[in-house]
KOLTI-631513 format. One line per field, with one value per residue (C-alpha): residue number from 1; x, y, z. Coordinates in pm, 1 decimal. Example, Ala and Ser with C-alpha at 12.3 -4.5 7.8 and 13.67 -1.06 7.14 Angstrom:
% KOLTI-631513
nr	1/2
c1	1230.0/1367.0
c2	-450.0/-106.0
c3	780.0/714.0
This chain:
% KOLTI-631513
nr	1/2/3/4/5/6/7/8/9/10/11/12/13/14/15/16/17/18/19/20/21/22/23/24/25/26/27/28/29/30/31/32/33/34/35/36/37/38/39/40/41/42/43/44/45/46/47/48/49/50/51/52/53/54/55/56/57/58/59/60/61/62/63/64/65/66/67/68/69/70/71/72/73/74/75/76/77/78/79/80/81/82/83/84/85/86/87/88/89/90/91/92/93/94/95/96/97/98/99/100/101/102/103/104/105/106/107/108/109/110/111/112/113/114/115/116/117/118/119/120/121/122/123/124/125/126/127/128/129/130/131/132/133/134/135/136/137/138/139/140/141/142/143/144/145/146/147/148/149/150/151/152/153/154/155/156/157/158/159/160/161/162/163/164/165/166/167/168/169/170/171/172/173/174/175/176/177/178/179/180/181/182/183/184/185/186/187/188/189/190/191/192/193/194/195/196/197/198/199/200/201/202/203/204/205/206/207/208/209/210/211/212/213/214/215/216/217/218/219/220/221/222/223/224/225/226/227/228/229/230/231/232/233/234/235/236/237/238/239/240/241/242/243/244/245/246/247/248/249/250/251/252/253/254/255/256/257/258/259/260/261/262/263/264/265/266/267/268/269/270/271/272/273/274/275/276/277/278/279/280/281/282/283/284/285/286/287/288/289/290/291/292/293/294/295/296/297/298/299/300/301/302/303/304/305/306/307/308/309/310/311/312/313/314/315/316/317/318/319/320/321/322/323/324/325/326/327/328/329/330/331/332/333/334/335/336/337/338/339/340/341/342/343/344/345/346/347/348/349/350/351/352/353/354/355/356/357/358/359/360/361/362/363/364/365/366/367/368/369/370/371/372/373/374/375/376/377/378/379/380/381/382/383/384/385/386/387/388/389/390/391/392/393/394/395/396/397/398/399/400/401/402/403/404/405/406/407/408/409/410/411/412/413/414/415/416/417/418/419/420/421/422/423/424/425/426/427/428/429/430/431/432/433/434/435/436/437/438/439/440/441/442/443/444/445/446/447/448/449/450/451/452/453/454/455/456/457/458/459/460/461/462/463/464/465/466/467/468/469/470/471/472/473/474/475/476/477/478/479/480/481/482/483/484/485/486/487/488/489/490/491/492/493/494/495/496/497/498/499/500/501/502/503/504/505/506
c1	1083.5/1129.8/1071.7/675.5/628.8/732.5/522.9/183.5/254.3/290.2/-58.6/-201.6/-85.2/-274.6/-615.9/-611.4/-495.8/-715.5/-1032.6/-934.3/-951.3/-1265.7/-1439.9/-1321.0/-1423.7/-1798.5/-1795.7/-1691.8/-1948.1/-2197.9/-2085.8/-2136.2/-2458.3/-2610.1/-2469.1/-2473.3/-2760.3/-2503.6/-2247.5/-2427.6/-2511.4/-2288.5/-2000.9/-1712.8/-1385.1/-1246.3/-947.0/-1238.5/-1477.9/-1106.7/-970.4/-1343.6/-1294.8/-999.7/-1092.5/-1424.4/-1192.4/-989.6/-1298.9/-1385.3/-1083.2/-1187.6/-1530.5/-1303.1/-1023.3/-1205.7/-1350.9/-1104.6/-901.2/-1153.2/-1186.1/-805.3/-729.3/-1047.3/-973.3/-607.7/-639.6/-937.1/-707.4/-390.2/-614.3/-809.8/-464.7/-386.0/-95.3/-200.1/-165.7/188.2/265.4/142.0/296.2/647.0/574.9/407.1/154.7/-140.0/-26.2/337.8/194.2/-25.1/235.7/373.3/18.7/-43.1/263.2/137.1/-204.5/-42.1/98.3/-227.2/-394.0/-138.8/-116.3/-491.0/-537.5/-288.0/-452.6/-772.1/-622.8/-389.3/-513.5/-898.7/-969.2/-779.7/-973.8/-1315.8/-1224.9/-1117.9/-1390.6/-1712.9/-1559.0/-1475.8/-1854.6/-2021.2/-1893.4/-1996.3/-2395.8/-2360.7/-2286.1/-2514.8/-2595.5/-2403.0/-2601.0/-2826.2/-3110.2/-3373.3/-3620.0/-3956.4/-3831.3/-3822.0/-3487.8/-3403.8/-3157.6/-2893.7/-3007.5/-3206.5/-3252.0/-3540.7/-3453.2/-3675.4/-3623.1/-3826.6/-3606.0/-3184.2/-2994.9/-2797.0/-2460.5/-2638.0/-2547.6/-2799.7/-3151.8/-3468.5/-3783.2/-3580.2/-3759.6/-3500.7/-3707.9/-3429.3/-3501.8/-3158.8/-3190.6/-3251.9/-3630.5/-3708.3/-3620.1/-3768.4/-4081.1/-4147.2/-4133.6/-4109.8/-3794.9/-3845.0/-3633.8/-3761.4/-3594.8/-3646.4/-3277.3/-2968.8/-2685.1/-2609.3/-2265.4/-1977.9/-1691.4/-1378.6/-1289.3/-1708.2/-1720.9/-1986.7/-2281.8/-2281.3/-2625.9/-2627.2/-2981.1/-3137.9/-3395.2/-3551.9/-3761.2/-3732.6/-4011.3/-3885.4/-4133.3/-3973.2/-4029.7/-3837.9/-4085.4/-4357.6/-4582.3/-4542.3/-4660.7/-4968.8/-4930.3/-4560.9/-4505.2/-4371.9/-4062.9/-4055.0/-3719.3/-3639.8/-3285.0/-3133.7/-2871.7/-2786.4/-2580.4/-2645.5/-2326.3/-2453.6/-2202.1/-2223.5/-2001.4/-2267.9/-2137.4/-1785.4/-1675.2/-1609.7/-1431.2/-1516.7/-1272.5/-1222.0/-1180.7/-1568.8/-1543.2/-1220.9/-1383.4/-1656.0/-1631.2/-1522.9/-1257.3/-1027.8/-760.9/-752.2/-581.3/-849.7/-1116.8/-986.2/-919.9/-1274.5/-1440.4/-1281.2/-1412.8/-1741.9/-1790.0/-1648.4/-1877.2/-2230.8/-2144.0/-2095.1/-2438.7/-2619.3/-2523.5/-2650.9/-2957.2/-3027.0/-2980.2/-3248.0/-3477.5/-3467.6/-3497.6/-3807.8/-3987.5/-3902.6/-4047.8/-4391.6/-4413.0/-4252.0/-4556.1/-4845.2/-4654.6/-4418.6/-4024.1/-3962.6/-4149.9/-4275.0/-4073.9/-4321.1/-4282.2/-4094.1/-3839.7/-3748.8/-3509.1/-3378.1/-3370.4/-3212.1/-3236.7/-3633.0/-3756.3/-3948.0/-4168.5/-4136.4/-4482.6/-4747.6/-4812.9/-4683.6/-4337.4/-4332.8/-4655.7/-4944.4/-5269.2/-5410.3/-5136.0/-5179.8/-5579.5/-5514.0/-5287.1/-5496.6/-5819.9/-5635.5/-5726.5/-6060.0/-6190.1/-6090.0/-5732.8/-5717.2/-5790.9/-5495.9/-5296.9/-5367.5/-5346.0/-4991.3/-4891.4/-4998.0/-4798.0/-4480.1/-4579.4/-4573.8/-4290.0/-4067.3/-4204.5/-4121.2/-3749.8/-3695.4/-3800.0/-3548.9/-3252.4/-3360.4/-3382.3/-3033.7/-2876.0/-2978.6/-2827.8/-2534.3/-2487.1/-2564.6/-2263.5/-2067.6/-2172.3/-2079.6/-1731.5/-1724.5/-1837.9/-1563.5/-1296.7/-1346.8/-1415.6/-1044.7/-974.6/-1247.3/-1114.8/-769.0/-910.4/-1160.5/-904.3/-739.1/-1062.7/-1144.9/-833.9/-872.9/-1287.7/-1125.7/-758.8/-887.4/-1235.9/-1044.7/-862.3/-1155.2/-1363.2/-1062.1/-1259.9/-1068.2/-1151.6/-1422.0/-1705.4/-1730.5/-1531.1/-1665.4/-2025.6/-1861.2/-1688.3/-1987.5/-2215.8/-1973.9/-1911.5/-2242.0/-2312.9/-2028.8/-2144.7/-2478.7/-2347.0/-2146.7/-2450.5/-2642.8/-2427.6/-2340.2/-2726.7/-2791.5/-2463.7/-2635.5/-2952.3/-2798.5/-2942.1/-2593.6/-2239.1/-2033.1/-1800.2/-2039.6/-2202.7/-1895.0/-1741.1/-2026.0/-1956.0/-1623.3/-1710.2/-1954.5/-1738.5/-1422.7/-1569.5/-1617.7/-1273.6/-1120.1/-1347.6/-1289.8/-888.0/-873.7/-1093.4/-849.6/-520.7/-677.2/-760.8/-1121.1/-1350.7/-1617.5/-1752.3/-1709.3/-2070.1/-1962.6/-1904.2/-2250.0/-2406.5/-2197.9/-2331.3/-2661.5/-2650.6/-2563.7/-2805.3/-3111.5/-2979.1/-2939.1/-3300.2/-3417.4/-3275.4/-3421.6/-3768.1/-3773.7/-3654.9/-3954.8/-4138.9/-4070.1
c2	295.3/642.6/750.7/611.1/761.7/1087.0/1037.9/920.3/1202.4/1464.0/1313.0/1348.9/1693.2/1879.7/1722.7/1826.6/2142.8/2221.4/1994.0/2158.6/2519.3/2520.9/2348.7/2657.0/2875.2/2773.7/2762.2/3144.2/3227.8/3037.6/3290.6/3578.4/3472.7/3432.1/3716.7/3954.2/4157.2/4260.0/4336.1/4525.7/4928.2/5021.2/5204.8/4926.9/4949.9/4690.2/4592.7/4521.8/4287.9/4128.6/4065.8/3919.6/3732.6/3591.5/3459.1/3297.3/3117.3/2916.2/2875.4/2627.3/2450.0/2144.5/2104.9/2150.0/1934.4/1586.9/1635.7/1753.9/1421.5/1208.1/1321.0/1328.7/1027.1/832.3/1051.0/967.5/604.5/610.8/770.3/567.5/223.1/404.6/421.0/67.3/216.3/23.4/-305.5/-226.8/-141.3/-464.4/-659.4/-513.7/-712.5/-346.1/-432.1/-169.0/-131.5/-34.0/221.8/336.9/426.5/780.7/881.5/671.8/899.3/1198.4/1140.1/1116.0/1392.9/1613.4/1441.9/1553.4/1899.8/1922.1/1858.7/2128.8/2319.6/2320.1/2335.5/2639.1/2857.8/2774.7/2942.5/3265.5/3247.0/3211.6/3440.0/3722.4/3627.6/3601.2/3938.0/4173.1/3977.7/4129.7/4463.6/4474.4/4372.6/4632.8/4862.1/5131.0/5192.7/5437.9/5769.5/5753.5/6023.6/5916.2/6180.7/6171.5/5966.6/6049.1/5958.1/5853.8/5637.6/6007.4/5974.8/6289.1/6413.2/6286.1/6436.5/6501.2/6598.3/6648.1/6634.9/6550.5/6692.4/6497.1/6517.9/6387.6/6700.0/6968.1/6894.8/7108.3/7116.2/7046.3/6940.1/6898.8/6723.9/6834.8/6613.2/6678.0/6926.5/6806.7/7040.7/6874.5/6485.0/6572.2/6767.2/6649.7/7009.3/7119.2/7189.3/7230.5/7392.8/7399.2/7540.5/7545.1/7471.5/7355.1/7100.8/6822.2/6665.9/6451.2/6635.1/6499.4/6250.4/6154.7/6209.8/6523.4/6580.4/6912.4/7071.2/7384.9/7551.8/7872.5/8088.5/7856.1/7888.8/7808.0/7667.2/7608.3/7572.6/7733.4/7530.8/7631.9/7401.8/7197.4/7496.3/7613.4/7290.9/7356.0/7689.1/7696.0/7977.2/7930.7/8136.9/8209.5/8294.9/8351.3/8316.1/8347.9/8128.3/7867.8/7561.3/7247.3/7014.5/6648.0/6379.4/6086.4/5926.5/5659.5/5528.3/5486.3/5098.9/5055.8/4733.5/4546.2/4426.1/4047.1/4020.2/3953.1/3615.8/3466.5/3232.0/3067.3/2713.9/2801.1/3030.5/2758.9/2477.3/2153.9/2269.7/2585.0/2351.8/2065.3/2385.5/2535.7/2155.3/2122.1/2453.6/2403.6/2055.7/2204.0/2478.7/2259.8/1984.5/2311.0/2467.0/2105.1/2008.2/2356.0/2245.5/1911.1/2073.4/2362.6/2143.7/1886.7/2268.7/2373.0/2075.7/2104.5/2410.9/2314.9/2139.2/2296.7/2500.0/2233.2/1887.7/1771.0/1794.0/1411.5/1179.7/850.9/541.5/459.3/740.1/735.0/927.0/1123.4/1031.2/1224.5/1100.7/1342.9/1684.1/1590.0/1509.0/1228.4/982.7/611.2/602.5/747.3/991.2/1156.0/1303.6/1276.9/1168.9/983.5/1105.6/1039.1/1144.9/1521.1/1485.8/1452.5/1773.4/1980.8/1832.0/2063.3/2371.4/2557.8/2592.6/2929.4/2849.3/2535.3/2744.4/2987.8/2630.1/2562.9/2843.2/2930.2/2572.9/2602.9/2933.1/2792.1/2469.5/2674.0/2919.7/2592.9/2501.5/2790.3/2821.0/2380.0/2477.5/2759.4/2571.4/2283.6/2536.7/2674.3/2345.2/2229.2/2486.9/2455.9/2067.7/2211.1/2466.8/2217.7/1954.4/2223.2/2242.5/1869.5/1826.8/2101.0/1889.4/1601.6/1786.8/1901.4/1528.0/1403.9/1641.1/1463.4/1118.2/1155.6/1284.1/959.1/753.6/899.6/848.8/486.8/500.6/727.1/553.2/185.9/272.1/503.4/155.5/-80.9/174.2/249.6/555.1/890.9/1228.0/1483.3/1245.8/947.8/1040.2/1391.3/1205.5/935.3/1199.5/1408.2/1140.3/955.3/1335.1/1401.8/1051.6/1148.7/1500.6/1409.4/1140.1/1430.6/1659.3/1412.1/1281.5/1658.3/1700.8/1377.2/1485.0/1852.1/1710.9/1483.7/1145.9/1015.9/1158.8/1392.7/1140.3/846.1/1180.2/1307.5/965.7/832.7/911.4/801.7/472.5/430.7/460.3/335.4/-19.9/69.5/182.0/-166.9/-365.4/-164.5/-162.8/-516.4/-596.6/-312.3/-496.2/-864.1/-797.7/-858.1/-789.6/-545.5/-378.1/-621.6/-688.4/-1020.8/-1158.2/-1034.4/-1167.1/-1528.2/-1498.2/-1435.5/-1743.7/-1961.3/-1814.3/-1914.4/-2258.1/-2316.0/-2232.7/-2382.0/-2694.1/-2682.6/-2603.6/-2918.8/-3154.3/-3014.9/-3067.1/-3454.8
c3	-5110.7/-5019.6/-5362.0/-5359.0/-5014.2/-5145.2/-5446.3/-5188.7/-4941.9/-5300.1/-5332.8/-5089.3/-4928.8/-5275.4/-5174.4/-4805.6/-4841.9/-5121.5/-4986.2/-4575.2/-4754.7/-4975.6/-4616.7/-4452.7/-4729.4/-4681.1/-4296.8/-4312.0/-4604.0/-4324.3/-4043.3/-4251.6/-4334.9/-4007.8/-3916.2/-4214.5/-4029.7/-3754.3/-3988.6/-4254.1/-4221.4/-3912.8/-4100.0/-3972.8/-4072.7/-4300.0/-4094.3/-3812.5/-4028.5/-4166.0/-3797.2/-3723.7/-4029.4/-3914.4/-3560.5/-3709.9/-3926.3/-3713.2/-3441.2/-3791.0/-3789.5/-3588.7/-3826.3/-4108.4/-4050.9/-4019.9/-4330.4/-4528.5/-4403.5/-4452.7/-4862.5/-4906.4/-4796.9/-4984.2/-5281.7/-5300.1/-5212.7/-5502.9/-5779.0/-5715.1/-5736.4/-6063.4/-6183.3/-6082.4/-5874.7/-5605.6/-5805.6/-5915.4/-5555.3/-5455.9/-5736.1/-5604.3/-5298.1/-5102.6/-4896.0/-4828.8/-4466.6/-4592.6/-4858.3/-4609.8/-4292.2/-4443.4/-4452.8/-4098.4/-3932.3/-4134.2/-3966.8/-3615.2/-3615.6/-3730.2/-3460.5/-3230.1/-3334.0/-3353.8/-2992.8/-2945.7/-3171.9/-2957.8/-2658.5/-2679.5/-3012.6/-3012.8/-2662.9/-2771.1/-3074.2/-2919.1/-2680.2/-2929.3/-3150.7/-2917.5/-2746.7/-3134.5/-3254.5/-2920.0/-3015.2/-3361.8/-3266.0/-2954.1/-3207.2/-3350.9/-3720.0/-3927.9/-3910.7/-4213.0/-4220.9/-4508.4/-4645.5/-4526.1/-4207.1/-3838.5/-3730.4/-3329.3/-3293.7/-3184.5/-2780.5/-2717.4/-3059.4/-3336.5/-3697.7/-3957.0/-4356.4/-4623.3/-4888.3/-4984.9/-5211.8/-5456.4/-5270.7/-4974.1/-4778.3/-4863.2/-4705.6/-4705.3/-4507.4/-4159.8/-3804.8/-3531.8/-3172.2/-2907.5/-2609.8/-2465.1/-2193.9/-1858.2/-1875.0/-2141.9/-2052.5/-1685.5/-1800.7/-2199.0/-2289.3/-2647.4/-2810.1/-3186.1/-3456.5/-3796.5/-4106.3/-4446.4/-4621.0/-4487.1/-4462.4/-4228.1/-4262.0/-4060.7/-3917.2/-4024.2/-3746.8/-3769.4/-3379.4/-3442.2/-3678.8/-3776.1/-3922.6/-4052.4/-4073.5/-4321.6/-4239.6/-3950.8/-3634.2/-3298.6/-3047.5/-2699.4/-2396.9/-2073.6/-1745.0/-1413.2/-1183.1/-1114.4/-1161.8/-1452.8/-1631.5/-1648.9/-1781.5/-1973.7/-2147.0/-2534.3/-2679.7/-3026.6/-3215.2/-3585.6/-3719.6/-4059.0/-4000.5/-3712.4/-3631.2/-3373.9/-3348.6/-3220.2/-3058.6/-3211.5/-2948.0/-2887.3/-3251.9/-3230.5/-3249.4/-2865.2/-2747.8/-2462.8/-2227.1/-2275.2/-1894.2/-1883.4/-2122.8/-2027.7/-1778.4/-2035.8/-2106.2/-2492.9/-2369.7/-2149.6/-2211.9/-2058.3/-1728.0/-1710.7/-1700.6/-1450.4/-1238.5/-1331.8/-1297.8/-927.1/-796.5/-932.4/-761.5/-470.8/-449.1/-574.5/-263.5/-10.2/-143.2/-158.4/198.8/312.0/114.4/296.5/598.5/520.3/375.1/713.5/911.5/719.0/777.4/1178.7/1149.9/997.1/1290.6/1570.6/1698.1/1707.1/1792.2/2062.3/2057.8/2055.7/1785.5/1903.2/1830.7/1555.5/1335.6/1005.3/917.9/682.7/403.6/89.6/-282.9/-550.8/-340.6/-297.7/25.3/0.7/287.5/383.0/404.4/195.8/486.3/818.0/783.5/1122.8/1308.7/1289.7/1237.6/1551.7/1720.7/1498.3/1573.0/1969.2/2002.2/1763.6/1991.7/2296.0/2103.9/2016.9/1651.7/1602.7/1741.6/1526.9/1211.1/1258.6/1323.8/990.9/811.3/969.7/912.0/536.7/506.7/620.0/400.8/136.4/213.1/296.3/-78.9/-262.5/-86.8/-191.4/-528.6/-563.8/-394.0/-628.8/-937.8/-836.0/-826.3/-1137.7/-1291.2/-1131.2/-1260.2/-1622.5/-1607.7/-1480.4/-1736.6/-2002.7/-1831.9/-1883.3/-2276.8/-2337.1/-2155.9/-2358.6/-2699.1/-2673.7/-2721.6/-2971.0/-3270.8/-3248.1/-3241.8/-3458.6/-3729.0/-3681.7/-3756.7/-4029.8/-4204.9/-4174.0/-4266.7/-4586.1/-4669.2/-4708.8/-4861.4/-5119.6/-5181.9/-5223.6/-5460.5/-5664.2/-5799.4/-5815.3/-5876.8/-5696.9/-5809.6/-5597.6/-5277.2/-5302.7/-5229.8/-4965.1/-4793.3/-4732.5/-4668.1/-4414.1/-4246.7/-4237.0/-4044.9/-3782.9/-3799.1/-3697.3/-3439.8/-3279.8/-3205.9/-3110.0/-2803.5/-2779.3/-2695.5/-2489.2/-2254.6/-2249.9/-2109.0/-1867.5/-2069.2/-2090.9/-1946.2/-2075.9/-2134.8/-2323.4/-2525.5/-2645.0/-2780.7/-2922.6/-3207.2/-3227.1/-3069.9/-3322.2/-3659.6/-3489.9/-3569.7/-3956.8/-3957.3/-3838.1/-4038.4/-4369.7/-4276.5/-4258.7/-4599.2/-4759.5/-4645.6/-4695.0/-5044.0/-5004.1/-5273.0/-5032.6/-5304.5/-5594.3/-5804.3/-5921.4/-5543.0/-5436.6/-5745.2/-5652.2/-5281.9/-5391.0/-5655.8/-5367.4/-5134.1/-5359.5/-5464.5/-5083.7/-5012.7/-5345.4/-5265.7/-4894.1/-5099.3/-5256.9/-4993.5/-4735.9/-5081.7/-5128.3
């Protein structure tokens, strides 16, 4: 017995390793895609796009791994029942459930150090991926001066060149904008150097440019104050030979401390985000009580100036649904009209018009401040609803990883079809059902349709059932996908309704 459980685990390790790998292979090739604008034209090291690389890999891990256990185990199952493995096994008195527990414990244990997987490694990933990707599209281009081009992205400085030299160093026909000084940035003066040859190059450690100028001119315009603006006066110099050195300190690859991300959902393990969770609640019941109470306040205040202290024992009161104030009766917060038409009836016109406007300012003022408390909540419910899809998503790649194996394990038995044909098309077509599943409960808990809870395991929920129903038809022998029992079913279902035919008939 141990020598067939060696020989299904043999078979089945090659397919998830090899199926888990080429998944992770495209997921990358995906990032650098969608990204390959960021990436491309800044001069990065390699080790830099390798160590961003890296982290984007195993941020893919939990998209990868489902998939890659839901081929391996369909194409395993398929090619030992091609093989009619399965029917020796079975003939030797093995049942399917007894072939099937190596891969069963094997599968346990992935589950198990999935979860752990997303709970300890993923955040450190995220978090040094998220923070090395913000720094590479912060990040200016490599310093690339094109003939013919004006060239500003050097702070304070707009180059200018004619033509380049086939070493890329000599230039000719140079125009050099220097809007560094502080006269020039505080009164646009002129600052222009123009030159006829000369070479620009990197210094060694590429902090500096360093442009070296023949036979040039300089126009500078001299301002010392307000006054001379109108009339600045315009200095004229010649040189045979000059040189400008430019920082290029603005682009150096400059990390950014990882302090500022560390506290995003993406970035936090299970005990993080009960922690996180707690103090958010905490903080959204402090801020909504303070809420009621100013909402209650600015409606007192409508109506402090223009009716009395006590209502009468007939008015309604006033009740809150969902942060809104709302009325028990279509109208009157507080008072009836004819109780608001005998106190306004105390005052003259012009007194009851500035009644009314002042009343509709503080209407709307109490309005506007609702509607921003309101805003501010909301928001607040989102983050924390984010806090909760995270929680549970640290538990759905670990349990979905165990579904799957039982969709791809007993299916790979019934087809009894091997190879990367069949379960190559299953296996995407089944993912791509529980992919799709995934993002859409991911969405509905976003938007507050369902819970975070009944959005994130919907989709297990859903394919849980096709697991137990396709494990029990695998280990009971049952011909699922057998052409000849269809055709037998479908035989009896017209004589059935043939013979009913006939009887209504006579």
């Amino acid at each position: 017995m141990k020598q067939i459980y060696k020989y299904i685990l043999r078979s089945y390790a090659g397919p998830l390793v090899l199926t888990f790998s080429i998944s992770l292979f495209i997921l990358v090739m995906q990032f650098l895609w969608k990204y390959i604008d960021d990436l491309v034209g800044k001069g990065l090291e390699w080790y830099i796009i390798t160590e961003l690389l890296f982290y984007a890999t195993a941020t893919f891990v939990p998209l990868a791994l489902p998939l890659a256990i839901l081929f391996a185990s369909l194409m395993t199952f398929g090619n030992l029942g091609e093989k009619y493995e399965l029917v020796a096994m079975k003939a030797a008195g093995i049942s399917l459930s007894r072939i099937m527990r190596p891969l069963i414990y094997l599968s346990i244990f992935i589950s198990i150090s999935a979860f752990f997987f997303s709970n300890n490694v993923l955040p450190v990933a995220n978090l040094k991926m998220f923070t090395l990707l913000n720094d590479v599209r912060q990040k200016k281009p490599a310093v690339n001066i094109r003939p013919g081009i004006f060239y500003s992205e050097i702070e304070g400085v707009v180059i200018k060149i004619g033509k380049k030299d086939a070493d890329g160093k000599g230039v000719e026909d140079i125009l050099i904008y220097d809007y560094s000084t502080p006269e020039a940035s505080r009164y646009n003066c002129l600052n222009l150097t123009m030159a006829k040859k000369g070479r620009i190059e990197l210094t060694p450690d590429e902090r500096f440019l360093k442009i070296t100028l023949f036979n040039g001119v300089n126009y500078s315009e001299k301002i010392q104050s307000r006054e001379q603006i109108t009339s600045r006066p315009l200095q004229r110099t010649t040189f045979s030979s000059q040189q400008k050195t430019i920082d290029l300190s603005a682009f150096a690859f400059q990390k950014t401390n990882e302090e500022f991300f560390k506290d995003d959902f993406r970035m936090l393990s299970v005990a993080q985000l009960n922690t996180t969770i707690d103090s958010l609640y905490l903080d959204y019941s402090r801020d909504n009580d303070l809420f009621q109470k100013d909402v209650v306040k600015a409606f007192r205040n409508i109506y402090n100036d223009t009716l009395p202290a006590d209502p009468p024992p007939e008015a309604s009161p006033l009740v809150l649904e969902d942060s809104v104030m709302k009325e028990r009766r279509p109208y009157n917060p507080l008072y009836g009209d004819s109780v608001v038409s005998d106190i306004l009836g105390n005052f003259t016109g012009e007194e009851q018009r500035n009644i009314a406007v002042t009343a509709e300012q503080l209407a709307r003022s109490a309005k506007e401040s609702i509607h921003n408390r309101h805003l501010m909540l909301t928001t607040r419910i989102r983050l924390i609803r984010k806090y909760e899809i995270e929680w549970h998503r640290k538990f759905t790649l670990s349990i979905a990883c165990l579904i799957l194996f039982f969709i791809g394990a007993p299916l790979g038995a019934i087809i009894r079809k091997g190879g990367l044909g069949m379960p190559a098309v299953l296996s995407v077509v089944l993912f791509i059902i529980f992919h799709v599943l995934s993002m859409t409960g991911d969405k509905l808990a976003r938007e507050s349709t369902v819970t975070p809870a009944a959005g994130m395991w919907m989709a297990s929920l859903i394919i849980l059932p096709a697991g137990v129903f396709l494990t029990w038809k695998a280990t009971s022998d049952a011909p699922l996908l057998d052409a000849e029992t269809y055709a037998k079913l479908w035989r009896r279902v017209r004589t059935a309704v043939s013979s009913k035919f006939r009887t209504n008939s006579n």
